[in-house]
N, C-alpha and C positions, 0 to 999 in steps of 0.2 A: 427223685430230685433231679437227676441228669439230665431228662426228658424235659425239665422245664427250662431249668439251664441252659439247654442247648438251642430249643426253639428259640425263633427269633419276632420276640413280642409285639414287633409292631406291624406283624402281620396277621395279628389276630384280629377277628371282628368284637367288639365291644362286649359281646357276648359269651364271644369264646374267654377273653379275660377274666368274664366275672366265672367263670365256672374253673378256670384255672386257680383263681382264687381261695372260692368256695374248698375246693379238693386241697388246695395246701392250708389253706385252716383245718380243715377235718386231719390232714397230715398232723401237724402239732398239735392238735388235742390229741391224738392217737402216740405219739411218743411222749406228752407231760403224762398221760394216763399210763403210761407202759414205764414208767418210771427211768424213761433211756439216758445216755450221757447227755452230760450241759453241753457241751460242744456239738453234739448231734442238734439238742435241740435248739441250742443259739442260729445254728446255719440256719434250719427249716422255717425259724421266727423269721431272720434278717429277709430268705426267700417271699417269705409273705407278705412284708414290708414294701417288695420291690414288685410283687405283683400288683398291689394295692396301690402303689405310687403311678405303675402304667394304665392302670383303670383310671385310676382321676388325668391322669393325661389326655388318654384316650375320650373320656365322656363329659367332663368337667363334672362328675359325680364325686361324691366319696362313696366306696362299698359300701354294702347295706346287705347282710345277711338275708337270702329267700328275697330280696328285691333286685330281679335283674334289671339293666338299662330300658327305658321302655320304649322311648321314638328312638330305636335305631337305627331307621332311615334318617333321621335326623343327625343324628351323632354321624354318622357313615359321608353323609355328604355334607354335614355342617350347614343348610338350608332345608326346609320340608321344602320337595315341589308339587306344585300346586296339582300334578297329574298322579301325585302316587297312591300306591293302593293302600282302602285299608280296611285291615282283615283282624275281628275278633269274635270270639263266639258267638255274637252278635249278630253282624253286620261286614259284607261284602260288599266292596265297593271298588270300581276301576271304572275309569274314564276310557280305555284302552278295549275296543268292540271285538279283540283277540282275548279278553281277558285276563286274568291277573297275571301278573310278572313272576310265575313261578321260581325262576332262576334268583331271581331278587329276593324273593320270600327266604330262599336257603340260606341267603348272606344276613338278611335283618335277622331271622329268626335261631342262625346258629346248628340248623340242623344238617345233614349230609343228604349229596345226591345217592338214591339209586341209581347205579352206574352199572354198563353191562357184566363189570366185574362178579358185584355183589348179584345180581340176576344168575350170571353162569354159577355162581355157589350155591343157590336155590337153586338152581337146577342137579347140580350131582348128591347135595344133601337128600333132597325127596326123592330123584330119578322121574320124575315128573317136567313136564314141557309146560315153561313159566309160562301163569294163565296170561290172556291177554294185556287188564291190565298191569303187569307188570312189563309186557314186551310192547307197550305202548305209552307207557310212561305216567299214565292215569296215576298209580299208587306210586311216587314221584321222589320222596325225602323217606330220609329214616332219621331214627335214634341207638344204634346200639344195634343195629339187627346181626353186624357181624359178630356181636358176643353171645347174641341169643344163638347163632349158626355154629358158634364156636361150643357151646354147650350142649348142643342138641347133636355133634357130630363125636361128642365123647360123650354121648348116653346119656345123659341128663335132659328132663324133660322141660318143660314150660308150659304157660297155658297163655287164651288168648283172654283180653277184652276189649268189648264194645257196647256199643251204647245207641239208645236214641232219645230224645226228647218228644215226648208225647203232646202235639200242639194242637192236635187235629185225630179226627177218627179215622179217614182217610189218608195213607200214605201215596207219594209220586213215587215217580219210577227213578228219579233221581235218591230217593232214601234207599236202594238196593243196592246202590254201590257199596255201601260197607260191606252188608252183610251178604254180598254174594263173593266177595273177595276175602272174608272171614271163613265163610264155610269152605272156599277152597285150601284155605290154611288149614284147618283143622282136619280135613281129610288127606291131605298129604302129608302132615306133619301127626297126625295121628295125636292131638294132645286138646285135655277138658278147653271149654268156653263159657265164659261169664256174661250173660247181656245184661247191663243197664238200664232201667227204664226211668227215667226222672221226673217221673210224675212230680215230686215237689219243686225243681224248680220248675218248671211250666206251672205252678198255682204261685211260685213267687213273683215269678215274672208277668205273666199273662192276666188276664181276666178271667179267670179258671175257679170254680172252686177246689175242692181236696175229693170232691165226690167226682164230679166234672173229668176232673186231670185223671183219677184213676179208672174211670171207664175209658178215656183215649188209650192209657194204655193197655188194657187190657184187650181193646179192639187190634192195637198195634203190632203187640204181642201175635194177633194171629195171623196178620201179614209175616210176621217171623216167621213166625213157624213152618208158613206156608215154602218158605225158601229150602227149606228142605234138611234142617237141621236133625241131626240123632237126637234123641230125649234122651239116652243113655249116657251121651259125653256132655250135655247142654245143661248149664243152667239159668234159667231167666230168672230175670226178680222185678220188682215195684220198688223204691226205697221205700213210700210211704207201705210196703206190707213188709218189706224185711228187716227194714231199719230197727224197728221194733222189736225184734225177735233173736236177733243175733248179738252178742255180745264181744263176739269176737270185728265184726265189721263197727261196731259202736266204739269196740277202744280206739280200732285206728284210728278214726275220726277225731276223734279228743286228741289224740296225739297230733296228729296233723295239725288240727287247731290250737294246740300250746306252741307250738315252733313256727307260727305264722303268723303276724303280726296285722293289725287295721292298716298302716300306712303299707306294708307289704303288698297287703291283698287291692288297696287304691291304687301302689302302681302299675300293678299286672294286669287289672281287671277295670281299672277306672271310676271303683266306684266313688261315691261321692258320700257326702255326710248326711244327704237325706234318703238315702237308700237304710230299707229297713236290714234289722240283722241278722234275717236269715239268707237273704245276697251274698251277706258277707261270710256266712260263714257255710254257705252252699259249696264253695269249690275244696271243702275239705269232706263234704259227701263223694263227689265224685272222683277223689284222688282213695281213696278208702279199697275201693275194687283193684289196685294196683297192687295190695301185696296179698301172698295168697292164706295168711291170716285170718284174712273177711272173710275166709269161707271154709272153718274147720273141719265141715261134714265132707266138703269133697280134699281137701289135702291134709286130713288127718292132723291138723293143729299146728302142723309146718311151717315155717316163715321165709326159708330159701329158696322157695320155686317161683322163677322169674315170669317174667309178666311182659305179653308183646299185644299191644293197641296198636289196632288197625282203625283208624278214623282220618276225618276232613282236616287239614291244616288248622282250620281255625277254632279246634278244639285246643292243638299245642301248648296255651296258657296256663291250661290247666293242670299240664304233665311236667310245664316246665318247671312250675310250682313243686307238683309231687315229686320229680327227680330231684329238684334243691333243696326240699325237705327229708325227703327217705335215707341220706344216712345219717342225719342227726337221730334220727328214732330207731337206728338199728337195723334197718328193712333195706331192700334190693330198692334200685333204680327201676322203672315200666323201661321197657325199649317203645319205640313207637314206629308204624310206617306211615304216611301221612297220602291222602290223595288229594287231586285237585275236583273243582267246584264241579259239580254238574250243573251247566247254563239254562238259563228259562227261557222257555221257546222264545220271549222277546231280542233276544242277547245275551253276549256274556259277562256284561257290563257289571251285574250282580249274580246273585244264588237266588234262587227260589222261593216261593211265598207260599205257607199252604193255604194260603186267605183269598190267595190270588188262583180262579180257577183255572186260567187263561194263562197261565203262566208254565202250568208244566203239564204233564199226562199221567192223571191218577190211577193209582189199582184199579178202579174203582169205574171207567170211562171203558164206555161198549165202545164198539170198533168203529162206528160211524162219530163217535165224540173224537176220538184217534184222531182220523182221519177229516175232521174238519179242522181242529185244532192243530195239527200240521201244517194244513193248507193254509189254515188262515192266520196262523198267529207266528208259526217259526221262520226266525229272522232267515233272509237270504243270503249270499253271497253275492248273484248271480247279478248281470246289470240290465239296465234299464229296460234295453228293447233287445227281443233275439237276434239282430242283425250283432250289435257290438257284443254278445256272449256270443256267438260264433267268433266272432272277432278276437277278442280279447282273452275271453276263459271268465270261469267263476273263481272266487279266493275262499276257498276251503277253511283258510284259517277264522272267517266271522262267520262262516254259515252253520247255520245252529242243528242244519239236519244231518249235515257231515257228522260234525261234532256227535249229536243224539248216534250213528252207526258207530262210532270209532268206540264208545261204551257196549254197544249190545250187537255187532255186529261180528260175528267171529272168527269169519274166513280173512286170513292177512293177505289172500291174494284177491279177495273180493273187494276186497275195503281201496287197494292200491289201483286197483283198473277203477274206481270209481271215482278215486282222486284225479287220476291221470283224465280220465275224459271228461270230469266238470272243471279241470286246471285247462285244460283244449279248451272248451266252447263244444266238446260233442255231445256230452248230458246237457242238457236244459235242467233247470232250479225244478220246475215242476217233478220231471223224471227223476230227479234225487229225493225230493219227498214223496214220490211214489214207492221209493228203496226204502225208508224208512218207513213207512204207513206198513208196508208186508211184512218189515221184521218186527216191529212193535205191536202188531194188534195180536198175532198170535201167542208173544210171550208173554200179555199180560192177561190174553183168554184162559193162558194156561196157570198161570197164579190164581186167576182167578176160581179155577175148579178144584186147584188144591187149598186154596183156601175156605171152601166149604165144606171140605173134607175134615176141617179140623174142628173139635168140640171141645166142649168146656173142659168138658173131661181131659182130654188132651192139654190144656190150657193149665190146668190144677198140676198135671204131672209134671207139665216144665219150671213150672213155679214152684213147686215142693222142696225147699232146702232136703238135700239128700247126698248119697255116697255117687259119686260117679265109675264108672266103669275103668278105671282107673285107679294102681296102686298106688301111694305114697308114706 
């Protein structure tokens, strides 16, 4: 109670209110339940009263259980402007050829910086040298990671999850960000992994059948695997093949969907009244993986071991939902770390298309596809004629080959002499996509052999509901 007391409420973002909220109703249900004094519980009522009253100040809302504020850029500045971004599971979008206003993203969406602080505490928690994206800002906001660090540094373990949408049989090299920043969690942190495959929404949403959407994933799956994952700490799944089978992931789901409302899930999600109802009740599939419940075989029936998703910002809607509903059902909040977009060779105006071949560099593209699709399609920085780039310098922050190195390029002193001399005018645009073409053809030569390396069979053991290597 002090803590909220003493904060001073009108410095919170619309966001932060409603979760301040949210937590002092969960307070008074927890002392009418606990049978506490009237006086105790009359303070805690009046506190809710007063937080409820600086929400409607603040948003010209009235609370709304599990529906947080939803244009809160709009609340924030009291006008949408016409240049802002906007970012849903969906759909990325920014006018701005640097790309989305990550810093902005933190204040709409209520989440916290990775800040060198939390970095230096990943680093003496694992004794491990934070992977790149972390020392580069890539994996950018969190949720809660200091309590997940706070538990893991007094013995307690945790697991991860992640995810992918199966859209295509083909994956870019931009879908590795997860999960090559996942498998470095899970080796440093030594704790099981859950991957997602949501084959059914890709048949809700897409043109897909249910046979369709489950051979992408199952092809997609083998790009996973290919990353280098343990089959002994990993577990992958399909919904459409586990969904079925598990009991323990079906209750959550039900649960989730009793404490989540139609108007709830319209204003998180948007959807409309002619969206079919498995739309609507698809984001209580994927909040399901968040408590570790869903998966009796590997944590022995348990419901207290916490849960850290590593995924794209613009899945956050979906967790914001499962954190506002998981203590009303009794369950642990996900922590989340969030990264930013990886840009399509055209810009970073948007995210990627897997429809669009030209748009990023597939697994799947021999070295001369690389390498013309470099040359020919990623945006530059660099200006018009090599007299004013010796002149003037290239600007690193639109040029799309920069950006493609600062993701897969791993030397921090190789990446810095590279900025410095196309910020000069002494690399030329071409000679920076020469930089990228040499580190790209061969790390996707090499996915490319490990992923022939892997057989059905292989495929069947990561998919097999099973015990993990792992006590609990």
């Amino acid at each position: 109670m002090a803590d909220i007391e003493n904060c001073d409420l009108k410095s919170l973002s619309p966001l932060q209110l409603f979760e301040k909220v949210t937590e002092q109703g969960e307070k008074v249900r927890a002392l009418k339940a606990g049978k506490a004094p009237k006086d105790e519980i009359d303070a805690a009522v009046r506190m809710l009263l007063s937080l409820k009253l600086s929400y409607k100040t603040a948003t010209g809302q009235d609370y709304q259980a599990g529906l947080p504020p939803r244009d809160l850029a709009s609340i924030n500045n009291g006008t949408k402007e016409e240049d802002e971004d906007l970012v849903d599971p969906w759909t990325v979008q920014t006018s701005n050829a640097k790309g989305v206003d990550y810093d902005k993203l933190i204040v709409r969406f209520g989440s916290s910086k990775i800040d060198t602080d939390l970095i230096n505490r990943i680093e003496r928690a694992t004794g491990q040298k934070p992977h790149r994206f972390l020392r580069r800002g890539i994996f950018f906001s969190h949720r809660d990671m200091d309590q997940v660090l706070h538990a893991y540094e007094n013995k307690k373990s945790f697991y991860l999850y992640t995810g992918r949408g199966p859209s295509s049989q083909a994956m870019h090299v931009g879908h590795l960000i997860p999960f090559i920043f996942t498998k470095w969690l899970q080796e440093v942190f030594d704790v099981p992994l859950v991957i997602q495959l949501t084959d059914d929404e890709k048949y809700l949403w897409k043109d897909l059948t249910t046979e369709k959407a489950y051979e992408y994933a199952i092809e997609n799956v083998k790009d996973i695997i290919a990353c280098g994952f343990d089959v002994n700490k990993t577990f992958i799944f399909s919904d459409l093949d586990y969904l079925g089978t598990s009991t323990g992931f079906y209750k959550n789901i039900v649960k989730v969907q009793k404490h989540v409302t139609f108007n709830q899930v319209k204003g998180i999600f948007g959807f409309t009244d002619s969206d079919c109802i498995g739309k609507i009740s698809f984001p209580a599939i994927q909040a399901a993986p968040s408590f570790s419940s869903s998966f009796p075989q590997i944590f022995n029936g348990k419901e207290n071991i916490q849960c850290l998703i590593p995924c794209a910002i613009d899945q956050d809607p979906y967790f914001r939902m499962t954190r506002d509903v998981a203590p009303r059902i009794g369950l642990l909040k996900p922590a989340l770390m969030h990264s930013v977009f990886f840009p399509a060779l055209q810009g970073a105006q948007t995210k990627m298309s897997a429809s669009d071949p030209n748009s990023s560099i597939f697994l799947t593209d021999s070295p001369k596809q690389i390498k013309t699709k470099i040359n020919k399609h990623a945006f530059s920085g660099g200006r018009d004629t090599i007299e004013e780039h010796r002149k003037y310098g290239g600007n690193c922050d639109v040029d799309v080959s920069f950006m493609y190195l600062t993701f897969f390029l791993e030397d921090d002193d190789r990446l810095e002499q590279l900025k410095q001399a196309y910020t000069s005018g002494e690399l030329l645009t071409g000679e920076l996509k020469k930089v990228l073409i040499e580190t790209l053809q061969p790390l996707v030569a090499a996915h490319q052999e490990r992923r022939k390396q892997v057989t059905d069979e292989m495929v069947k053991q990561f998919m097999t509901p099973r015990k993990l290597a792992f006590e609990f």
